[in-house]
C-alpha positions as CSV (number, residue, x, y, z in Angstrom):
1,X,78.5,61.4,-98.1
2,X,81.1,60.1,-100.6
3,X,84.3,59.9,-99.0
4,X,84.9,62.8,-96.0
5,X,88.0,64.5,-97.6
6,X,86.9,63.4,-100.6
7,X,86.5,67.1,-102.2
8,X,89.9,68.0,-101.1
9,X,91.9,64.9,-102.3
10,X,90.2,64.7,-105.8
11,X,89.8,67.2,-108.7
12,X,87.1,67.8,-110.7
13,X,87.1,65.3,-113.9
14,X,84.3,65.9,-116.5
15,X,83.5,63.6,-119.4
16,X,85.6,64.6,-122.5
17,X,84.5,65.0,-126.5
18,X,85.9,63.0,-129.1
19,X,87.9,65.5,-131.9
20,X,86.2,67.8,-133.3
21,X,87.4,66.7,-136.9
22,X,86.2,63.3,-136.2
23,X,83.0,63.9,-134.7
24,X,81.3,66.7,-137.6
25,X,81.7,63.2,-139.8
26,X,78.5,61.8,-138.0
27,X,75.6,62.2,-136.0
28,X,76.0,59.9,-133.0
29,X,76.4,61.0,-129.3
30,X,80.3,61.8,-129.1
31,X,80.6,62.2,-125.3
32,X,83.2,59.8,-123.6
33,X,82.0,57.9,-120.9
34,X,84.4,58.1,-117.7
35,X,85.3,54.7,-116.3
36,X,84.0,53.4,-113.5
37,X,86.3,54.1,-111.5
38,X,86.8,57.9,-112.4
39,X,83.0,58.2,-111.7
40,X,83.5,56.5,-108.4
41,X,86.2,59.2,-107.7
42,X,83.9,62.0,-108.7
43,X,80.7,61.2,-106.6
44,X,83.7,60.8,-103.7
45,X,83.4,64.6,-103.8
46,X,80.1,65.1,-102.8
47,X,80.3,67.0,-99.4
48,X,76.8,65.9,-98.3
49,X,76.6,69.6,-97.4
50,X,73.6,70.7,-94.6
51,X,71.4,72.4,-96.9
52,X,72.2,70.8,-99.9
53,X,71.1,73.2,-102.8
54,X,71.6,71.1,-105.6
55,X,68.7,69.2,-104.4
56,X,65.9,72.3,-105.7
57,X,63.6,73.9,-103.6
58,X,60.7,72.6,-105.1
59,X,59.4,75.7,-105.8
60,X,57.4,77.0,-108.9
61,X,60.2,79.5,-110.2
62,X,62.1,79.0,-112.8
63,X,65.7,80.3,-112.2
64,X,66.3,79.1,-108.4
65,X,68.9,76.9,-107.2
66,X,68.9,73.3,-107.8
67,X,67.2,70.2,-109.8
68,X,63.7,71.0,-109.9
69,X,62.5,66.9,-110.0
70,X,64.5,67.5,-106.9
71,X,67.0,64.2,-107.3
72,X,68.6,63.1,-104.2
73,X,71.8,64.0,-105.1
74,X,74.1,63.4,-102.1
75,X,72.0,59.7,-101.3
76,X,73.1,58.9,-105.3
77,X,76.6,60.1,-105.2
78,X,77.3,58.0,-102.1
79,X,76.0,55.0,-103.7
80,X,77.9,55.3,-106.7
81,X,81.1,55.8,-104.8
82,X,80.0,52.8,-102.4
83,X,79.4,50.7,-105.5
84,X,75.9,50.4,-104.8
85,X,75.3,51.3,-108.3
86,X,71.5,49.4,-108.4
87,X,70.3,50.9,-105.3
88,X,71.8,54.2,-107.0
89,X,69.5,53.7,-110.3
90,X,66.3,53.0,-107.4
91,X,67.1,56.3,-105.7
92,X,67.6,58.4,-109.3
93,X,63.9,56.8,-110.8
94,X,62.7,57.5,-107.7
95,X,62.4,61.0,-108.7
96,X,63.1,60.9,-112.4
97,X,61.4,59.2,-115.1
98,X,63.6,59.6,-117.8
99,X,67.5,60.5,-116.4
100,X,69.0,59.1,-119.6
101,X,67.4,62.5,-121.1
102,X,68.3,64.8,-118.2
103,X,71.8,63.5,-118.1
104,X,72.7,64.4,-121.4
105,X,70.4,67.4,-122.2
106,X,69.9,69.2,-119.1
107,X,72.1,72.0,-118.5
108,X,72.3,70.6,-114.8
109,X,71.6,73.3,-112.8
110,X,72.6,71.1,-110.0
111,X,75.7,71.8,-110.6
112,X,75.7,75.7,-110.7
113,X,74.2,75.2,-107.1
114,X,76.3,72.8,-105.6
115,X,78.9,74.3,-102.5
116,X,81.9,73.2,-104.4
117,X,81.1,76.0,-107.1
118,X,81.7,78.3,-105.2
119,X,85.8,77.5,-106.1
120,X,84.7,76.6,-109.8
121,X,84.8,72.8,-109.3
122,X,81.5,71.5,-108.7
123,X,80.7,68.1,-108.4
124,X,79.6,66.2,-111.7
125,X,75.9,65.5,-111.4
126,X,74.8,65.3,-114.3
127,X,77.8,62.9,-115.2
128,X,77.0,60.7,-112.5
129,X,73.4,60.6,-113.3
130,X,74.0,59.5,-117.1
131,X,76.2,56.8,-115.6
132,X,74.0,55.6,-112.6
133,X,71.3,55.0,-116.1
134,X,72.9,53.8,-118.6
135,X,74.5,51.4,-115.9
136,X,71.0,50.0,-115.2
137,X,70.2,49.8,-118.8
138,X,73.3,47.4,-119.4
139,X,72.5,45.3,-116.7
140,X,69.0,44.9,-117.3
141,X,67.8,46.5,-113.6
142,X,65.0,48.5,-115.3
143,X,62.0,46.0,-116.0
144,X,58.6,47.2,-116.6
145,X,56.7,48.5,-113.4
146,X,53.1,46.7,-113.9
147,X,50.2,48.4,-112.0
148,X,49.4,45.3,-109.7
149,X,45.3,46.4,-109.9
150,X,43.9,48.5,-112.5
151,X,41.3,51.2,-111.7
152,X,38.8,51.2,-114.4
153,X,39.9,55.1,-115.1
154,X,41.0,55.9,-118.3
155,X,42.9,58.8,-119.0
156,X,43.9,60.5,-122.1
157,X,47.6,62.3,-122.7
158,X,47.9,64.4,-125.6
159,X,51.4,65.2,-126.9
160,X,54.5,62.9,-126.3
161,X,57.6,64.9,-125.1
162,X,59.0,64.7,-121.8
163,X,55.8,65.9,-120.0
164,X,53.3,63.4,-121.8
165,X,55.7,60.5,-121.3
166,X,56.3,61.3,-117.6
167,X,52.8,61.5,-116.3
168,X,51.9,58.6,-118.7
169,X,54.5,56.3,-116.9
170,X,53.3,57.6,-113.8
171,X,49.5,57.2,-114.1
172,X,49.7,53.6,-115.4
173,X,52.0,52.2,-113.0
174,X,49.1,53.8,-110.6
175,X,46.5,51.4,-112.3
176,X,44.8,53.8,-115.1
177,X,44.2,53.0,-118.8
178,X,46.7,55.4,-120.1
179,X,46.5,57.1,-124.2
180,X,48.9,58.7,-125.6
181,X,48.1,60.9,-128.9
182,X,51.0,61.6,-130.9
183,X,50.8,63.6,-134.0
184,X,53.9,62.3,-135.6
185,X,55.1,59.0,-136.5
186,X,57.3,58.3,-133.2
187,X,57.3,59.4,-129.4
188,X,59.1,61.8,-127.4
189,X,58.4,65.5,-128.9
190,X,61.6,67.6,-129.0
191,X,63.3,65.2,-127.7
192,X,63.1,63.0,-131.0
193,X,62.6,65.7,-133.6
194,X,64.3,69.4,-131.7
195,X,67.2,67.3,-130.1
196,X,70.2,66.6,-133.0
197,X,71.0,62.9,-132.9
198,X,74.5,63.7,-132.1
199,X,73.5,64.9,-128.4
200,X,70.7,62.0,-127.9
201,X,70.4,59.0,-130.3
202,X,66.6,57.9,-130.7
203,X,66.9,54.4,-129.5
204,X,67.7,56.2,-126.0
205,X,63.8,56.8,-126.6
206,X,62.5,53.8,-127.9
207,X,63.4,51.6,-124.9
208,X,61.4,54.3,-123.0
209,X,58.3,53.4,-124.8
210,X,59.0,50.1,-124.8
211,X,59.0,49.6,-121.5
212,X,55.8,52.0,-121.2
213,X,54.1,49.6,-123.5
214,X,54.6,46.9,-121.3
215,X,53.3,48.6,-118.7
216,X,50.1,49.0,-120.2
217,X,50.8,52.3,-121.9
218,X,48.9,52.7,-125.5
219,X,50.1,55.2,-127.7
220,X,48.3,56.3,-130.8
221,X,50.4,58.1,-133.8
222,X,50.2,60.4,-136.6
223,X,46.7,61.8,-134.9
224,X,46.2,64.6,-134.9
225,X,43.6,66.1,-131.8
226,X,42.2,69.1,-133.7
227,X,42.7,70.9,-136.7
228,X,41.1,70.4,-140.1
229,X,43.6,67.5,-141.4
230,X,41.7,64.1,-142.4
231,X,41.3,62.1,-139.6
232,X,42.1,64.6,-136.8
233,X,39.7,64.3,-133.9
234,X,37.7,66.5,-132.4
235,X,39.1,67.3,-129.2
236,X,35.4,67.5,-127.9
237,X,35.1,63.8,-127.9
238,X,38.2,62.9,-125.9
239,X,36.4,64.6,-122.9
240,X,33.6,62.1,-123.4
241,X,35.6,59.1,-124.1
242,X,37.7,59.4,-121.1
243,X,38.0,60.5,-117.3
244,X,40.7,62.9,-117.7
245,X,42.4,64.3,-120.1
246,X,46.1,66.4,-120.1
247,X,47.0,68.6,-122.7
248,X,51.2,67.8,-122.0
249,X,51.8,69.3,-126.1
250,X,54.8,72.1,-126.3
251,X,55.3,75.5,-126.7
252,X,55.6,75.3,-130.7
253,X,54.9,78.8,-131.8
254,X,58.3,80.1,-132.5
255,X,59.0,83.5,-132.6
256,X,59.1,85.5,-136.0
257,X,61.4,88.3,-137.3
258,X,59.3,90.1,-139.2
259,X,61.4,92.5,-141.3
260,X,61.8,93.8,-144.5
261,X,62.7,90.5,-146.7
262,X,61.6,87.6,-144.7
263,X,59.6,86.1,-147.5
264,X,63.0,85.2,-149.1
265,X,63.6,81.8,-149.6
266,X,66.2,80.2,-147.4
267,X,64.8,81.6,-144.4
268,X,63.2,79.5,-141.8
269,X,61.9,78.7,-138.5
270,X,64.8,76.3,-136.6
271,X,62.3,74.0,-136.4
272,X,61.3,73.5,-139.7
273,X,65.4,72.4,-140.2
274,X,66.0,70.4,-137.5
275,X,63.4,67.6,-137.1
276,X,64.6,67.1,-141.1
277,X,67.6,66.3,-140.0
278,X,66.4,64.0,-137.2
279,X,64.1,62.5,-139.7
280,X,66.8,61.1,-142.0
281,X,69.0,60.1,-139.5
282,X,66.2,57.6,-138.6
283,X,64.8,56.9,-142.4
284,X,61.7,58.5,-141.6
285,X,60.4,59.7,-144.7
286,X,59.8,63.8,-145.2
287,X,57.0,64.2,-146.7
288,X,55.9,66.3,-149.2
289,X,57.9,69.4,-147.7
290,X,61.2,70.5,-149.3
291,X,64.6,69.9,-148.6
292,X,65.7,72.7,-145.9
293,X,70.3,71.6,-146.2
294,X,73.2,73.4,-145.6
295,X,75.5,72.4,-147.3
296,X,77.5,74.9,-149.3
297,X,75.9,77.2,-147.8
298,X,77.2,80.2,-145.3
299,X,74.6,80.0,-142.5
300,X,73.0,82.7,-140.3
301,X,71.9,81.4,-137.2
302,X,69.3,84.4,-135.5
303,X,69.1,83.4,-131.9
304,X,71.8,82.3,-128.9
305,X,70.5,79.8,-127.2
306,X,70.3,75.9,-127.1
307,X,68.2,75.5,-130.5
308,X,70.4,77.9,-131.8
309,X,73.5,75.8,-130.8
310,X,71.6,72.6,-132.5
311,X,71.4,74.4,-135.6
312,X,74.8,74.8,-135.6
313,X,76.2,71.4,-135.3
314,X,73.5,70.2,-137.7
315,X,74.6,72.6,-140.3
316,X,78.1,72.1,-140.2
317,X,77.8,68.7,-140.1
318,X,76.1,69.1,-143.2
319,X,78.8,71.0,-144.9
320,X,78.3,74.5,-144.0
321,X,80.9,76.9,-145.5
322,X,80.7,79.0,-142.3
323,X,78.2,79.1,-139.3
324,X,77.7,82.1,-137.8
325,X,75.6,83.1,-134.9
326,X,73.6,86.4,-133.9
327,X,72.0,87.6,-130.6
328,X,70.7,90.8,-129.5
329,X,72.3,90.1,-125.8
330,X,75.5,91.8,-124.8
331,X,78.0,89.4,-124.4
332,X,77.9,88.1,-120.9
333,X,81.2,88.1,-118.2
334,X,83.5,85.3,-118.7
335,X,83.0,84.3,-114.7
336,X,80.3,85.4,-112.5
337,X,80.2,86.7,-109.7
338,X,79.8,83.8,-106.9
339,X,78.9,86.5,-103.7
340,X,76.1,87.3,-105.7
341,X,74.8,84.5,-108.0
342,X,75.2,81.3,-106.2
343,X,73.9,79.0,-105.6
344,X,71.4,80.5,-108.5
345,X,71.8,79.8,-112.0
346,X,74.5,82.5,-113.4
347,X,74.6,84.5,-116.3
348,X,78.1,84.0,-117.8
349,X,79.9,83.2,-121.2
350,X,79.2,79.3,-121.9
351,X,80.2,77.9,-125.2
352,X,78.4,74.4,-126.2
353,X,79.9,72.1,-128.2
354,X,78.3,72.7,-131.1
355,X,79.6,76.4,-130.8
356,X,83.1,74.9,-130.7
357,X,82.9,73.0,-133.8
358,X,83.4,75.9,-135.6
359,X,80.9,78.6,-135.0
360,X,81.4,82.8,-135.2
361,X,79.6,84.4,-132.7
362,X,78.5,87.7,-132.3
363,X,76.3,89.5,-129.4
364,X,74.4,92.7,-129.3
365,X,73.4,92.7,-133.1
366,X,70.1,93.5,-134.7
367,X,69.0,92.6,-137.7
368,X,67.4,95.4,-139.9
369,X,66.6,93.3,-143.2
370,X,67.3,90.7,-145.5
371,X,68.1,91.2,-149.1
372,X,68.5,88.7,-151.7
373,X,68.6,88.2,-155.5
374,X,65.6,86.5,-157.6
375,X,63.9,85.9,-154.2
376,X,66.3,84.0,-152.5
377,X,68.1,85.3,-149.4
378,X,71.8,86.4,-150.2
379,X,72.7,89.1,-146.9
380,X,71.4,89.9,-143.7
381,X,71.7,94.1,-143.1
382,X,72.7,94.2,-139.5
383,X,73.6,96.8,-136.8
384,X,74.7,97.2,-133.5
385,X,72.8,97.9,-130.9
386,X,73.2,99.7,-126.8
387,X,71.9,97.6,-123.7
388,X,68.7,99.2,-124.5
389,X,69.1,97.4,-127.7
390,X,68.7,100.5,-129.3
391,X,70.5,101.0,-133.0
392,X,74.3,102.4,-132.5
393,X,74.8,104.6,-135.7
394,X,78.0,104.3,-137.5
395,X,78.0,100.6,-136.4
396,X,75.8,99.0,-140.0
397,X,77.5,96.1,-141.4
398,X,76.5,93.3,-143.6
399,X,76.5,89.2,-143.6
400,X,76.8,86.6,-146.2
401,X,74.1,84.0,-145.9
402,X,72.4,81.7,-148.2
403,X,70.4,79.8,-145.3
404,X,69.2,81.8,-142.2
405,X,67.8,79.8,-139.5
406,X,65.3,81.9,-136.9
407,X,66.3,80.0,-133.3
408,X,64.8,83.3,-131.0
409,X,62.5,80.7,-128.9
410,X,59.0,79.9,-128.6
411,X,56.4,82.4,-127.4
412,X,53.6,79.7,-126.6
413,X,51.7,76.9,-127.9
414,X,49.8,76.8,-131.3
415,X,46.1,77.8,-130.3
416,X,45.0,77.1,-133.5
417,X,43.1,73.6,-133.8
418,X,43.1,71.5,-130.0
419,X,43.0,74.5,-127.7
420,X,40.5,77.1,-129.5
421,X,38.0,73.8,-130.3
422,X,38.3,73.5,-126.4
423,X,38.2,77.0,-125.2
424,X,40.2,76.4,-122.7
425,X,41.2,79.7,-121.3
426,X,45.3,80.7,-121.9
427,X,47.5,83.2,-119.4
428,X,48.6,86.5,-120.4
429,X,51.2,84.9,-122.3
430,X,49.3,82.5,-124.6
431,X,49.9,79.4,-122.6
432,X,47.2,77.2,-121.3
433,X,46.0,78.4,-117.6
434,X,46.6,75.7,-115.1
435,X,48.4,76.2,-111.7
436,X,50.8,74.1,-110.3
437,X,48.5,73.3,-107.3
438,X,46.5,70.9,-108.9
439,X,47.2,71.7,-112.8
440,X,44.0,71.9,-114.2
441,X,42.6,74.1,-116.7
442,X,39.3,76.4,-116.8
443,X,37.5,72.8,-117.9
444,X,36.6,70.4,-115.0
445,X,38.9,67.2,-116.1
446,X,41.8,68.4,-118.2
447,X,44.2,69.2,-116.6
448,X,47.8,70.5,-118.6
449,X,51.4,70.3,-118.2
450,X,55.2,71.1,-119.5
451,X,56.0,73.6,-122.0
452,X,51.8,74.0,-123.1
453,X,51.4,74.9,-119.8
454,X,54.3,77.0,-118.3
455,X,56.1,77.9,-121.5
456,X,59.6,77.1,-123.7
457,X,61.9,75.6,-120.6
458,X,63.8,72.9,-119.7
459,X,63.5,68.6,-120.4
460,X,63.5,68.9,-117.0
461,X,60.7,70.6,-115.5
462,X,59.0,69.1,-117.9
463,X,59.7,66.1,-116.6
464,X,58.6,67.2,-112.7
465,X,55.6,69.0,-114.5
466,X,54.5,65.9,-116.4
467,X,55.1,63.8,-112.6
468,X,52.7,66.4,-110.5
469,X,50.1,66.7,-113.5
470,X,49.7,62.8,-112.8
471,X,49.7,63.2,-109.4
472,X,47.4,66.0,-109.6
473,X,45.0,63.5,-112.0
474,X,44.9,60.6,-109.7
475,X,43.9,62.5,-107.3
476,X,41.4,63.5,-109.1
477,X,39.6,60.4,-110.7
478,X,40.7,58.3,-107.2
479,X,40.2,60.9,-104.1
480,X,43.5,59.7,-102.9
481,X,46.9,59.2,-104.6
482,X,50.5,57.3,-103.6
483,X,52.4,58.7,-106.7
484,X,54.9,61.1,-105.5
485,X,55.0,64.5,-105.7
């Protein structure tokens, strides 16, 4: 369990950020490592508590306590402060493809859960995690897993975020002939082109596929599976060239604002300005589509959470005049209340980094319209609103903005192309129906996973998702599977 008195003897130490000054002037990962030994000190805190909470509960809710690939946090923690730190790497893949993503992107609700929250000081997880990876990277521990016998099954994964990636890895280290379809030019969904470089750099990817590659993995990109582009393929035939197919793509659909003025230029979806971004930082070429930049510019940012936060680091590290950030959500409490949230994830004030670079924010504001001059978006007409979110008259003011960028989520996946050629059937709330019993869909061998399936959420369920779909799959084409659950 770490050290006994471990949580008593040694405070809380988090990772730190290098200046903001010095940091806007690039787009590499500024997060300082702790040394060893500080991250030897920090997993000596773990109380190995009786019910420990910060493992998950496994179950199919969003919002309850815990890591939902359900790491075995305490086992980890004692490693690392043992110095075991290659048995610690086995235990963390044991239950996570992919914990160099998690341990920088996850908003680690592991932590909110663990006992020592409860006096603001959990232990750092998600610290330890990043370390416990990278550590094996360095040190070479993390060699291709080869299938010792293939199966003769072939399976095909369409989409290449955390979900595609994760039951890819799984189902060819379980013997399958595993496709990936990519539309773009390069793995890893969201990850690549949502995630800003300077929160995960791209190479953090690559040795991913790499080592899926080796492991028999073969991805295909810049296909398209449906659609009327040249050369996208009828999803129709994938079902007769292979034994199973999982529909792993996102929830991509993001949500619109459709008020007076929104066919003003200089306003557009998040995701039409952040994979741009992404894109040069890598020299991948654009395209025909136009430049979408900030600089210069005072930006609007319509949304609060994550995305929005990328937007705003992106922006002003493109030169921004000013940033400034609109939700419709009252501003929530500076500290929960632990009797009644914990060890759930709390609603309270968080400010990311991005947000600290710089950013104004604002809560409980609508926007009515936009208004510009010779069709290009000068000021956003907002207003106030009540918790109902209902309009608070006398309250009208207006904003500056000569970019506004729409970050209010994703409301499903596209239906248009893969999933209407299919006819698959969808849930009440667009996504594709498939439970988490056995995650197929209405058709008898796809079967779907991660955000297509349960909606926008987080790397990692997608991950867990992506780990059960193959699971679920093997089970399927073999009668009998070892992959875990």
């Amino acid at each position: 369990m770490g050290k006994i008195t471990g949580f008593l003897e040694i405070d809380r130490n988090e990772r730190k950020y290098a200046p903001v000054a010095e940091r806007l002037k690039h787009y590499r990962e500024f997060v300082i490592p702790l040394s060893e030994k500080d991250t030897r000190d920090q997993a000596a805190r773990c109380m190995n508590c009786g019910i420990p909470y910060c493992h998950g509960t496994g179950s199919v809710a969003p919002g309850t306590p815990g890591c939902p690939v359900n790491n075995q946090i305490p086992d980890f923690n004692d490693l690392v402060y043992q110095g075991n730190w290659e048995e610690a790497s086995r235990n963390l893949h044991s239950t996570n493809n992919f914990p160099e993503f998690t341990g920088r992107i996850c908003p680690a609700p592991c932590e909110a859960s663990c006992t020592l929250n409860i006096d603001d000081n959990p232990v750092t997880i998600k610290t330890i995690e990043c370390a416990i990876v990278d550590r094996a990277w360095d040190n070479g521990w993390l060699k291709p897993e080869v299938a010792p016998a293939k199966t003769g099954k072939k399976v095909a994964i369409v989409g290449s975020g955390p979900a595609g990636l994760a039951a890819a890895q799984q189902l060819a280290r379980a013997g399958h002939d595993v496709h990936v379809y990519e539309k773009f030019a390069k793995a890893g969904g969201l990850l690549r082109y949502g995630i800003p470089d300077f929160k995960m750099e791209k190479h953090i990817i690559d040795r991913r596929v790499a080592q899926m590659e080796a492991e028999g993995v073969t991805f295909h990109y810049g296909v398209h599976i449906g659609g009327t582009l040249q050369g996208a393929i009828d999803p129709r035939e994938l079902l007769n060239q292979y034994d199973a197919v999982a529909l792993t793509g996102g929830a991509e659909a993001g949500r619109d604002l459709p008020i007076p003025g929104r066919d003003l230029d200089g306003i557009h979806f998040a995701m039409d300005f952040l994979p741009q971004q992404n894109r040069r930082v890598s020299s991948e070429p654009l395209g025909d589509v136009k430049d979408i930049l900030a600089g210069g510019k005072h930006v609007v940012v319509i949304g609060g959470g994550d995305t929005g936060s990328d937007c705003i680091g992106t922006s002003l590290r493109q030169g921004a005049k000013s940033v400034t950030q609109l939700e419709i959500m009252p501003s929530p409490p500076e500290h929960e209340n632990k009797g009644v949230t914990w060890p759930n994830w709390p609603l309270k004030m968080r400010t990311s980094s991005s947000q600290a670079e710089g950013a104004i924010r604002e809560y409980a504001v609508l926007t009515q319209k936009f208004s510009g001059v010779d069709g290009k978006v000068q000021k956003l007409h907002c207003v106030k609103v009540d918790d109902k979110f209902k309009p608070i008259a006398g309250t009208e003011f207006e904003l500056e903005a000569q970019l506004v960028l729409l970050a209010m989520g994703f409301v499903h996946p596209v239906h248009e192309g893969m999933l209407k050629t299919l006819g698959v059937d969808l849930d009440q709330r667009g996504n594709v129906r498939a439970n988490m019993a056995d995650y197929k869909t209405s058709l008898p061998n796809v079967f779907s996973a991660g955000d297509m399936r349960r909606g926008q959420s987080l790397v990692v369920w997608a991950i867990r998702e992506g780990r059960l779909c193959a699971r679920a799959i093997d089970q399927y084409l073999m009668g009998t599977t070892t992959l875990p659950r």
